[in-house]
C-alpha positions, -999 to 999 in steps of 0.1 A, spaced: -475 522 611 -455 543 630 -427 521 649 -414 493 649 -386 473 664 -371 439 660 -364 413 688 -361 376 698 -386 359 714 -373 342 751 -407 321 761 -441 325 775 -446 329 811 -474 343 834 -482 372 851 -507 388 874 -527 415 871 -543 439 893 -569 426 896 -559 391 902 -564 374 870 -537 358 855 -524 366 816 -503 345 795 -477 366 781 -447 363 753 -415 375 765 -393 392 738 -361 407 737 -369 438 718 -336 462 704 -317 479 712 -315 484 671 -290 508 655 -304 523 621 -285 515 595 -304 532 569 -331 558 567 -351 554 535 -372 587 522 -401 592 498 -377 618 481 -343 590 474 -361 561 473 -398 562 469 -410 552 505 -406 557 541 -385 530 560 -361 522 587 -329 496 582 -321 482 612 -300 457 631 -304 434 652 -280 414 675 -241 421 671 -217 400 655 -185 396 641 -171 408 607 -158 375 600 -198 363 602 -206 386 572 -202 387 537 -186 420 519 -219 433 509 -239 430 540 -207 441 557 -204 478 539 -238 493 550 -225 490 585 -194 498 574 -207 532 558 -228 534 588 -200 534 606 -221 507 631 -210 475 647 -221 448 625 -255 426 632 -264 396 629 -300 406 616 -307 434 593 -341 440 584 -360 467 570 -397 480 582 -416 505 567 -430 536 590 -455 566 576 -427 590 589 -391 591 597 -387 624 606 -362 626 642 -345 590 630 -313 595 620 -284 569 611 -261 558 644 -296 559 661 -306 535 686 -347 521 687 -350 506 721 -380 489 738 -396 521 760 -408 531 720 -437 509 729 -458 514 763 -487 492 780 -520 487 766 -508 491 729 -517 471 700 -490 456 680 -487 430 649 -460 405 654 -448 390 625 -424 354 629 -414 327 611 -434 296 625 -417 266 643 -409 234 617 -430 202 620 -406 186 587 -431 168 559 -463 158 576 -498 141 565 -531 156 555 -544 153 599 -518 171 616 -509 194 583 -546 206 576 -567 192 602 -584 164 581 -608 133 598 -590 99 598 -611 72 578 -636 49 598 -613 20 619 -640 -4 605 -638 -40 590 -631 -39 550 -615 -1 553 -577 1 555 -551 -8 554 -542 30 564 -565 51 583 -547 80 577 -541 84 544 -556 121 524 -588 94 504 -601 102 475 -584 123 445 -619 129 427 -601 123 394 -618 106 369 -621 114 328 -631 145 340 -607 168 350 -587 141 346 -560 155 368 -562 167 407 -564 207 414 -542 225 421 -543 239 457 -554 202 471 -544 198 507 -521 169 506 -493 157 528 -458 180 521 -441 204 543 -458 220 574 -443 247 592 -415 277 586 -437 301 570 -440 339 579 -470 343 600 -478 380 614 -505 376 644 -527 409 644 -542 432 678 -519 416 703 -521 436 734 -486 446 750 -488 441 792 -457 450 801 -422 470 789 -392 465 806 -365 495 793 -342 484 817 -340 450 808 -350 458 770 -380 434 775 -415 436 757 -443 411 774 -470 404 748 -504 389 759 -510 356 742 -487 334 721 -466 346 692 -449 326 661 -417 306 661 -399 285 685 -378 301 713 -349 325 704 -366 333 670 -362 365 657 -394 382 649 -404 419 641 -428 435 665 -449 470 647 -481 487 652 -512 473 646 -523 483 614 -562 474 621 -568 485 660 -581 523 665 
């Protein structure tokens, strides 16, 4: 890819287009990001931007985190994240990646951390059928059934889908179409839905599958 940015997702709303058809869109705050850190092929083996995201106070960081802004001589951030471009030629440190490096009609992979649902059961964590509400079956209708374990394997596989915690897992959603930037108001509207829950922070780069 060759940009990137990070941001925090605000909600989904709808707009209009020209031709009177209405699009669901994401709204993310997208930048502005200081680079912290410019990573080469010749120091450190690959091409890659550090940057920040959100400022903060000094007091909110620990002494590690805090001296790479510190020799960056950068406000602190709350979020510091790394992402990978092909080339960082024209990126220096001090640098700021804003919103306008994006532009209407471009494909982008989002990548998020999905919302929580806590520990769940086999139907709402992988979709499973509920046993038949019939006479003799029961008493729970919603339990996973049968293990298959008998002397042979004698043990369940691995990889089973059980009940256990659903949710908070990094998801990247792939050819989402960006409607709309807003440089003035650092705003990115991205067709369709995108993962996590409101005020996320999520990471927004070019598709690495469209043409």
């Amino acid at each position: 890819m060759n940009k990137a940015i990070i941001g925090r997702k605000v909600g989904m709303t709808q707009i209009f287009a020209e031709d009177g058809k209405v699009i669901p869109v994401t709204v993310v705050e997208a930048g502005p990001c200081p680079v912290v850190q410019v990573k080469t092929v010749e120091t450190d083996g690959y091409n890659a931007l550090k940057l920040g995201f959100i400022e903060t106070k000094e007091q909110a960081l620990n002494k590690p985190e805090l001296g790479q802004f510190k020799k960056a001589k950068i406000t602190p951030c709350k979020v510091l994240k790394e992402v990978r471009i092909e080339k960082v030629e024209g990126y220096n440190v001090g640098d700021k990646v804003n919103a306008d490096i994006f532009a209407a009609g471009e494909k982008v992979d989002v990548k998020g951390v999905t919302k929580g649902h806590g520990y769940t059961g086999v139907i709402k964590r992988w979709n499973q059928h509920r046993l038949k509400e019939t006479h003799g079956v029961g008493p729970v209708h919603r339990e996973p059934g049968s293990m298959g374990a008998n002397s042979t394997p004698s043990r369940v596989f691995k990889h089973k889908h059980l009940a256990g915690q659903y949710g908070v897992e990094n998801v990247t959603i792939q050819n989402l179409e960006i409607v709309r930037v807003d440089a003035a108001r650092n705003a990115i509207l991205i067709k369709g839905a995108i993962p996590g829950p409101k005020g996320s922070v999520v990471t927004i780069a070019d598709s690495v599958k469209s043409k």
